[in-house]
C-alpha positions as CSV (number, residue, x, y, z in Angstrom):
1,X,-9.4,96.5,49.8
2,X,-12.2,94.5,51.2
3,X,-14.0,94.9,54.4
4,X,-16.6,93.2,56.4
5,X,-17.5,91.3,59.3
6,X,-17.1,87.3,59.8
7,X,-20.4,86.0,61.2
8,X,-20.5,82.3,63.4
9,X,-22.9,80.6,61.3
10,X,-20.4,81.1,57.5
11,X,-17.2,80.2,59.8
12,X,-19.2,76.8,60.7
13,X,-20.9,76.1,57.3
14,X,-16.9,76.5,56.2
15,X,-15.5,74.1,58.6
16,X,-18.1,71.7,57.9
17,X,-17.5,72.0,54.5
18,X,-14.3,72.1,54.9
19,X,-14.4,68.5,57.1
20,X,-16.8,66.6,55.0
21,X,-15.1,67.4,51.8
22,X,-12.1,64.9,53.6
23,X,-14.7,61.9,54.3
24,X,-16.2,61.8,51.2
25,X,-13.1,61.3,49.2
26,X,-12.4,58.0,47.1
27,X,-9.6,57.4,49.4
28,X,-11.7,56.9,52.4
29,X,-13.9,54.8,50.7
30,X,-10.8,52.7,50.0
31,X,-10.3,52.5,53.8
32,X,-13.2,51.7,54.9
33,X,-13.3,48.8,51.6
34,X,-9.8,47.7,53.1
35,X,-11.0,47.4,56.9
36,X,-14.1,45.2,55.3
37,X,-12.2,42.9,53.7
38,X,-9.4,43.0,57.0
39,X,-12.2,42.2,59.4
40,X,-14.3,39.4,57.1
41,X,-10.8,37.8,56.7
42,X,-10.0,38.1,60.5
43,X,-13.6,36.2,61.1
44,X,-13.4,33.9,58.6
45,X,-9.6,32.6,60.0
46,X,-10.8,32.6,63.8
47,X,-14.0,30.1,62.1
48,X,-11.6,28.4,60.5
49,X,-9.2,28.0,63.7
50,X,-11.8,26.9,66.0
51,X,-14.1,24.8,63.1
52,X,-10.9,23.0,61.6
53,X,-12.1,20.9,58.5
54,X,-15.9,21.1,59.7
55,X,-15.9,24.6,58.8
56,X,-16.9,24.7,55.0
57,X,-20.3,23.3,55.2
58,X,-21.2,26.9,57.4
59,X,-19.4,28.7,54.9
60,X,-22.5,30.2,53.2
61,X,-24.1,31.3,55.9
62,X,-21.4,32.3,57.9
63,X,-19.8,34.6,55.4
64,X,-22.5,36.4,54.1
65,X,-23.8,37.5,57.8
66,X,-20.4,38.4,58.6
67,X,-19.6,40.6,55.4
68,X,-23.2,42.5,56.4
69,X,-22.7,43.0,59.9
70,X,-19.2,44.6,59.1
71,X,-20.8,46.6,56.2
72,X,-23.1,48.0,58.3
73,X,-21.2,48.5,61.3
74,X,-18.5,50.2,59.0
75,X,-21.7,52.2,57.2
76,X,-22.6,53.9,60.5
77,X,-19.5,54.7,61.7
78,X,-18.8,56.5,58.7
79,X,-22.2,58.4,58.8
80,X,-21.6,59.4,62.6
81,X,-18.8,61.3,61.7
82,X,-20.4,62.4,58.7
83,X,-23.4,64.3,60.3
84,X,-22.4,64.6,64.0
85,X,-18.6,64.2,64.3
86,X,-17.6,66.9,61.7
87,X,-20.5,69.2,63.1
88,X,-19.6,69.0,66.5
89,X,-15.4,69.7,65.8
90,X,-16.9,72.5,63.6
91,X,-18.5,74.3,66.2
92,X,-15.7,73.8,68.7
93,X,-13.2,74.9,66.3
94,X,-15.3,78.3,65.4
95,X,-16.1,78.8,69.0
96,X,-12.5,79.1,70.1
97,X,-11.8,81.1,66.6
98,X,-10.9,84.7,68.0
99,X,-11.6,86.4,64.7
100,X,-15.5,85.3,64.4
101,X,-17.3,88.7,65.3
102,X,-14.7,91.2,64.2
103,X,-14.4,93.8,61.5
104,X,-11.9,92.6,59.0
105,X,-10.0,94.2,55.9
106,X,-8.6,92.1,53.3
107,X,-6.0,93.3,50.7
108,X,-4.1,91.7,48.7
109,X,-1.3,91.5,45.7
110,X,0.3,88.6,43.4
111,X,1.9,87.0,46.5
112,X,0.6,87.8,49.4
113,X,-2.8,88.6,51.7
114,X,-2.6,91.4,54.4
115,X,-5.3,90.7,57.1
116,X,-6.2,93.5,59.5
117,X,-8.8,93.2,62.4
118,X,-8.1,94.0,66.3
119,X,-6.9,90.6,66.8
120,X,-4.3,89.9,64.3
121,X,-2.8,92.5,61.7
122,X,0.3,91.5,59.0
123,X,0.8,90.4,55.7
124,X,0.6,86.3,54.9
125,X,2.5,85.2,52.1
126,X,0.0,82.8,49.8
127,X,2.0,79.8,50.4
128,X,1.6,79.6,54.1
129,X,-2.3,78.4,53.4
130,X,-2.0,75.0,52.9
131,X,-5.7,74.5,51.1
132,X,-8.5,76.6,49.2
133,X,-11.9,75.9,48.2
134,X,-14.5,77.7,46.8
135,X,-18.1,77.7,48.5
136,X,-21.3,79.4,46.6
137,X,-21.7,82.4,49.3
138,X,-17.6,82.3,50.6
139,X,-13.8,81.6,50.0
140,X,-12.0,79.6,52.4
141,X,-8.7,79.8,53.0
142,X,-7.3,77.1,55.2
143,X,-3.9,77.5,57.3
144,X,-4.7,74.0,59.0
145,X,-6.8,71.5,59.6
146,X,-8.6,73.5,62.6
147,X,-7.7,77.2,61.2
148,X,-9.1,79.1,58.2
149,X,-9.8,82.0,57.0
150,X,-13.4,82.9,55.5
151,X,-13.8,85.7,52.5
152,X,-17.7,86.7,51.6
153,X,-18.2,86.6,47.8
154,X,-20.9,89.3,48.3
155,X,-18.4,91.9,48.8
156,X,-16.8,91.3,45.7
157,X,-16.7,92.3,42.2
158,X,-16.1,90.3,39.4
159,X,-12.9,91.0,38.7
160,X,-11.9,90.7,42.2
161,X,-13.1,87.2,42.4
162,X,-11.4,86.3,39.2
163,X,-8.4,87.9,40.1
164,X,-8.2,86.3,43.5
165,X,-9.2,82.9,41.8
166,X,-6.2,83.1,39.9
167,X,-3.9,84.2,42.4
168,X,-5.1,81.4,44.9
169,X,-4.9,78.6,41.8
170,X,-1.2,79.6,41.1
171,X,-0.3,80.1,44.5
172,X,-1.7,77.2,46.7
173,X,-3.3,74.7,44.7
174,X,-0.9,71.4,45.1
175,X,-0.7,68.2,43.8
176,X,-0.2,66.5,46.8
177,X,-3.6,65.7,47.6
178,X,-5.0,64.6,44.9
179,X,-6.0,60.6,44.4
């Protein structure tokens, strides 16, 4: 049996965690690639439309200022949601998280978690979390995209960790998301 108290600033460091971990995947790299090449080919037809035959002397020029203008248009989108997007959803999501602030205790067996605080109380079979991941100070346990639960590693011994390492690897870990 574990108890402590959830502070603000380890829910948010979770959900930003939690958020970035998305964008930084191979898979949105591959996007954004795929909307690059959509967007120079889009250009290059409308040049092609409207130049007719003319067209292939400016091709040079043409393409290489359109590919970098698209790259870097692309490039700061994906760094505004990088570093202000995720952090602003993150502290709107803890902010309306009713379980930030209040005395928690944790126990658990092979199959399921029982939370207790003065806002929720029951028993949560593993496989309702959809997602895990290990932090260096905290344990995340994610429900959905916007709800999680957070676990200090500082409360815990060893063997708890390992044990609850285990437990969550058997229990939630799915193939599904993996590229």
């Amino acid at each position: 049996m574990l108890v402590f108290e959830l502070d603000q600033k380890k829910a948010i460091e979770a959900q930003k965690a939690h958020c970035r971990r998305y964008t930084r995947r191979l898979k949105t790299f591959l996007h954004l690639l795929i909307l690059w090449l959509i967007c120079v080919s889009v250009y290059c037809g409308f040049l092609i439309m409207i130049e007719g035959q003319n067209w292939t002397h400016y091709w040079g020029k043409s393409l290489i200022k359109t590919a970098c203008i698209y790259a870097a248009i692309i490039c700061v989108i994906w760094a505004l949601n990088y570093y202000v997007l995720v952090t602003h959803k993150a502290y709107r999501l803890v902010k309306n998280n009713q379980q930030i602030g209040l005395k928690q205790v944790w126990q658990w067996d092979d199959h399921a978690l029982a939370i207790r605080n003065s806002y929720i109380q029951g028993t949560y079979p593993f496989r309702l979390f959809y997602d895990w991941h290990e932090y260096p100070n905290f344990l995340a346990l994610y429900i959905s995209e916007e709800k999680f639960n957070i676990l200090p590693k500082a409360i815990m011994t060893k063997e708890q960790l390992a044990d609850l390492r285990t437990i969550l690897s058997r229990e939630i870990t799915s193939p599904k998301k993996r590229l």
